[in-house]
Residue, then its C-alpha position, 0 to 999 in steps of 0.5 A: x500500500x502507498x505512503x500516505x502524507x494525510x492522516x488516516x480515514x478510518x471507520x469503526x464498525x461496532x461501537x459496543x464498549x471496545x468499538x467506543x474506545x477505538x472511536x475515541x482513539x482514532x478521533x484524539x490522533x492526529x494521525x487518523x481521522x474518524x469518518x463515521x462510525x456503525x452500530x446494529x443499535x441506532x441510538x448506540x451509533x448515533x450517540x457515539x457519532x454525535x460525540x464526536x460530530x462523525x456520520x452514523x450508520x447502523x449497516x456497515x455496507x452504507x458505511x462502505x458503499x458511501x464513505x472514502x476510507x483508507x482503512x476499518x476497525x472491526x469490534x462488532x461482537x464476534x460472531x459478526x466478525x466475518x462479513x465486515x472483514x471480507x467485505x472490506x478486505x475485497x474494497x482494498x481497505x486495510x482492517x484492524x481487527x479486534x480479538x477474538x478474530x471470530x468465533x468460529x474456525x470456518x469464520x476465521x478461515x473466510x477472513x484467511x481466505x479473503x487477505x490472501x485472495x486480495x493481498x489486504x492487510x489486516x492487524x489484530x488487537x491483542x493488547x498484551x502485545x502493547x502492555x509493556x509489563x507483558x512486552x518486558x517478559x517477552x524481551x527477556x524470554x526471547x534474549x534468553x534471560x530467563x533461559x529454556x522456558x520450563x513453565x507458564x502460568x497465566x490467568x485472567x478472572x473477571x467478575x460475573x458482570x463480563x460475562x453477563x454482558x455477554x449473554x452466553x454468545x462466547x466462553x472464557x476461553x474465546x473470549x478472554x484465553x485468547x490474550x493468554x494463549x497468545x502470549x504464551x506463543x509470543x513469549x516462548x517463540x514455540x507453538x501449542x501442540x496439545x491441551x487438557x481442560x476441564x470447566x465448571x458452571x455455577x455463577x452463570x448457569x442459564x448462559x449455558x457456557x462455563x464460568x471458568x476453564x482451567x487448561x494444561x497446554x503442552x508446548x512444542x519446546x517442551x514446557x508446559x502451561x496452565x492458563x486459568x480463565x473466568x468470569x466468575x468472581x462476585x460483582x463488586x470486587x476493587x478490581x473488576x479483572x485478575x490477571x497475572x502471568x508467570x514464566x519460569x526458565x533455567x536462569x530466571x523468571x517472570x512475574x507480571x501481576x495486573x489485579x492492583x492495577x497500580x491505581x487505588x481510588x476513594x470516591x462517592x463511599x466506594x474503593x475502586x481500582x479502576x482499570x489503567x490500560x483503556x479507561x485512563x486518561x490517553x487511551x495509550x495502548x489503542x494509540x500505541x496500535x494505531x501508531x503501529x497500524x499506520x506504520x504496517x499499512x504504509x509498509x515501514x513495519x510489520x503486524x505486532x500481532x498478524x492474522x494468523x497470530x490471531x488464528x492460532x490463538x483462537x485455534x487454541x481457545x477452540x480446542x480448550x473449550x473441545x476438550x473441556x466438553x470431551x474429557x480429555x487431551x486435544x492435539x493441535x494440527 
């Protein structure tokens, strides 16, 4: 794709609680525009454009067929990933794609299909990859600091409010493992080769889909994981997420712990610890992407995190949550 010497017009289509953030982002850089954006909801699409004084649509066709736009933003719930990312890729726009990159393989597999077919360029949002804590220990896994990786342990517990946001349409694992089993394949250089998980299902029967998913992941360099993934824990907890990951080697180890979130406030009676990486003042790690989206799309770097790092990673939360409903291991192919 050409150098451009304008900033960036961009559309967000879906604009839930991540698509409100990227909105947001794009409209605060001086390097993007915001052209318009699209929601399935109306009022939903009409309130965040009048925010920001940009068209709203509620179909992202009306988007693409009457809008000039260089590049999409993909953070419609993931189930409706696929249509808007191929249908994009087929304008010759470049798309930033939230994680999960669907919720199916074969939804997946169409939006593969379309960036080869087209040469379209397409980056996922795996934030972690942006979060310099996580970008620390995969420096120091990856110089060799910590020495040949003898195990992982990650985990990410949110409170029953994420998932009940959710009304069932994705489980912990799709929905929340994918940062994890990504990072794992980040931090290590290695592929996951074979996973064991079991799940459990008290807090949130009537979704019909696990409240938490513990897994062993077998890694092809040796080591072994185990990743823990939930929306189980009480509403009204300080911190609304529990996230932490742990790499030990042969000469050293890692230890990153987001659950403080290094920000404690008192205010209206109420202890919070209010979330540091998207609703702090600056949006920094979605500004972070975009600076990196826009290098990507002019050619002058790679993807942090490419398609097919998205793939595997949902390839991997799909086999989780396969062997949690057999009862026993899944080899990945």
């Amino acid at each position: 794709m050409r150098m451009m010497d304008r900033p960036l017009r961009v559309g967000v289509i879906g604009v839930g609680v991540m698509g409100e953030r990227h909105a947001r982002a794009l409209a605060e850089l001086p390097q993007t525009t915001l052209v318009a954006v699209v929601d399935v909801n109306p009022e939903t699409a009409a309130r965040v454009g009048a925010a920001h004084g940009v068209a709203a649509y509620h179909d992202y066709r009306d988007l693409l067929a009457r809008e000039k736009l260089d590049a999409v933003v993909v953070a419609t719930a993931d189930q409706y990933h696929r249509d808007p990312t191929v249908d994009a890729l087929r304008q010759g726009l470049a798309v930033f794609l939230e994680k999960p990159v669907a919720s199916t393989w074969a939804d997946a597999q169409a939006i593969w299909s379309a960036a080869q077919e087209t040469g379209g360029r397409v980056m996922v949002g795996h934030t972690l990859r942006y979060d310099t804590r996580y970008a620390a220990t995969a420096q120091a896994a990856r110089e060799g600091k910590l020495g040949d990786i003898i195990h992982i342990y990650a985990r990410r517990n949110a409170t029953t409010w994420s998932g009940r946001r959710l009304g069932g349409r994705a489980t912990p694992a799709v929905f929340q493992g994918v940062h994890d089993y990504d990072v794992i394949r980040w931090v290590t250089g290695a592929e996951i080769t074979r996973v064991y998980a079991v799940s459990v299902s008290k807090a949130l029967t009537d979704l019909k889909v696990p409240d938490t998913t513990v897994a062993t992941l077998h890694l092809a360099n040796g080591a072994v994981a185990i990743v823990e993934e939930s929306w189980a824990v009480p509403y009204g907890v300080p911190s609304l997420l529990d996230a932490r990951l742990e790499v030990i080697g042969t000469q050293g180890a890692a230890y990153v712990d987001m659950t403080p979130q290094g920000l404690s406030l008192y205010v209206d009676g109420k202890f919070t610890q209010p979330d540091t990486i998207y609703t702090a003042p600056g949006l920094h790690i979605l500004k972070d992407m975009y600076h990196r989206f826009i290098a990507y799309i002019n050619g002058r770097a790679e993807a942090v995190a490419t398609l097919q790092d998205g793939m595997a990673a949902l390839k991997i939360a799909l086999a989780v949550d396969e062997s949690a409903r057999l009862g026993r291991p899944v080899d990945l192919a």
